[in-house]
C-alpha positions in Angstrom: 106.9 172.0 100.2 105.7 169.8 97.3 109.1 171.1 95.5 110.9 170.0 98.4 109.5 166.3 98.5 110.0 165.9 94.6 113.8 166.7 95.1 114.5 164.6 98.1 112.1 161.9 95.7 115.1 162.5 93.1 117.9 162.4 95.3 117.1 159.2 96.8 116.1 157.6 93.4 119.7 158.8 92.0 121.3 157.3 95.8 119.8 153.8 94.6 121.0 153.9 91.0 124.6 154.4 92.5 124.1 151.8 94.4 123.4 149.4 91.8 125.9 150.4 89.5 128.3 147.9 87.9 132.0 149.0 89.7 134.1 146.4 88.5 134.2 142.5 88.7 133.2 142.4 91.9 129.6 143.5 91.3 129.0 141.0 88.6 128.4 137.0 89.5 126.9 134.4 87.6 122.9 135.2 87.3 123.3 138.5 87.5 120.7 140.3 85.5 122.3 143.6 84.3 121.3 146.6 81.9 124.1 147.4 80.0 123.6 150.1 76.3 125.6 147.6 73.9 126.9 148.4 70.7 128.4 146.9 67.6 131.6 145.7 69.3 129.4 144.2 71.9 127.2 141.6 68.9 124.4 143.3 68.5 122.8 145.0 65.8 121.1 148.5 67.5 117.8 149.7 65.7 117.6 151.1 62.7 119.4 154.6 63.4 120.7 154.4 66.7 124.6 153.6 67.4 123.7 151.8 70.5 120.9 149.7 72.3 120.4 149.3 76.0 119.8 145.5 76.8 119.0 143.0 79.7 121.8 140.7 80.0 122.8 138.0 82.5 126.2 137.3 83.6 127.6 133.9 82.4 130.9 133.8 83.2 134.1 135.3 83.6 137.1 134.7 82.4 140.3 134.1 84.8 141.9 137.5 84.3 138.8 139.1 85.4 138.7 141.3 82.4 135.8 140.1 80.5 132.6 137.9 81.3 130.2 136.3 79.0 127.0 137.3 78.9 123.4 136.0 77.4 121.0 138.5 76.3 117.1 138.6 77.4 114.6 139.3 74.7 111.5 140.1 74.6 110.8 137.9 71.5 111.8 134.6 70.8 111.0 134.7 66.2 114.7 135.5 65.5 114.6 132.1 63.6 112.3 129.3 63.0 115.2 126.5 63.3 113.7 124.0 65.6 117.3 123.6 67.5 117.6 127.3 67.5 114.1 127.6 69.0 115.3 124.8 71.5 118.0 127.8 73.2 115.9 129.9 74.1 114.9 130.1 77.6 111.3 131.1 78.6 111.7 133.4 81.9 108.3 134.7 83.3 107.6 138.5 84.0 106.1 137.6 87.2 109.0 136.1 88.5 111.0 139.6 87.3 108.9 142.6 89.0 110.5 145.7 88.3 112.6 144.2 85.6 111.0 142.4 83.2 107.9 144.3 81.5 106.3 141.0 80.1 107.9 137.5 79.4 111.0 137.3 77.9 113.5 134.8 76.4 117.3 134.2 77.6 119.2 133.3 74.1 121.4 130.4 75.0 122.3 130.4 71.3 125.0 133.0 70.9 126.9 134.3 74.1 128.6 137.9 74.2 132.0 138.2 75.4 132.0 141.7 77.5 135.0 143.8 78.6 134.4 145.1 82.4 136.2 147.7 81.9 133.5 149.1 79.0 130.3 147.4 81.5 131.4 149.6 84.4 132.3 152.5 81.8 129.1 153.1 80.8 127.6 152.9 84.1 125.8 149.4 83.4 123.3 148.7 86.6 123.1 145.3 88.5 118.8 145.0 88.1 118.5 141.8 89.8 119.6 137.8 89.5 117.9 135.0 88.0 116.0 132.5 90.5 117.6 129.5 91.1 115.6 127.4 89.0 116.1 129.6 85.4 119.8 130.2 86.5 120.3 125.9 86.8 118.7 125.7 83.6 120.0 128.6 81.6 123.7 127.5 82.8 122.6 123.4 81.3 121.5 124.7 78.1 124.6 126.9 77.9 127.2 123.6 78.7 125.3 121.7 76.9 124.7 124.2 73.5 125.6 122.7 70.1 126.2 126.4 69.1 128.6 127.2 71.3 132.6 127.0 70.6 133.3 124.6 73.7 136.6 126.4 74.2 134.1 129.8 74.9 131.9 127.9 77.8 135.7 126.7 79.3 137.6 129.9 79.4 134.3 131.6 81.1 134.0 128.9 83.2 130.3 127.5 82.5 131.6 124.0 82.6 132.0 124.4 86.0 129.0 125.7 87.2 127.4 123.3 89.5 123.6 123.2 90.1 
């Protein structure tokens, strides 16, 4: 009986994965936390030995073709660089507010945004975890418009000058 239990356990724990699995650009909006394994081509550097790195990201923009959105990533430190303005971008979000996400608090880097292909997101089976609140969303999305690291033409083609709060 116990054997029983563990695989129905399993089977429902695998029916909610698929559900949260990234499909295509329908399944990915603006404050949408996803957990994506990222590589080289996707900006980051993995660790030391490893080809890849899964990461928290959240869903920027997307571009008009629907082929590609911009994405931030979530960190779980914020000593990347003691630049004052650099320290500026990076956006405090609370582990509380993120149960079953978030581990401890993080920071959003609103410093250097990633340019994803959906196509690769929903290839490697990327999960939708959650979405930021409405308050870190409205202020991730200000510091993004308003980022003196950011190529302007980047934060118009993904449409982040649009967002309204």
């Amino acid at each position: 009986m116990y054997k029983g239990k563990n695989t129905m356990l399993v089977k429902q724990q695998e029916r909610q994965q698929q559900e949260t699995v990234v499909k295509g650009i329908q399944d990915l909006n603006v404050g949408d936390i996803i957990y994506y394994n990222m590589d080289r081509a996707d900006g980051i550097v993995p660790t030391l030995g490893y080809d890849t790195r899964l990461k928290y990201v959240v869903v920027a923009g997307a571009k008009s073709n629907a082929k590609e959105v911009c994405a931030v990533l979530i960190n779980s430190d914020h000593n990347h660089s003691p630049a004052p303005d650099w320290q500026a971008e990076q956006y405090l979000i609370r582990q509380a507010d993120y149960p079953g996400i978030l581990d401890h608090d993080s920071w959003i880097d609103c410093t250097d945004p990633k340019e994803l292909k959906v196509s690769k997101i929903k290839a490697k089976d990327a999960e939708k975890k959650g979405h930021l609140n409405d308050l870190d969303l409205k202020n991730v999305m200000k510091h993004l418009k308003e980022s003196s690291f950011i190529d302007p033409h980047l934060i118009k083609v993904y449409g982040i000058d649009k967002f309204k709060d």
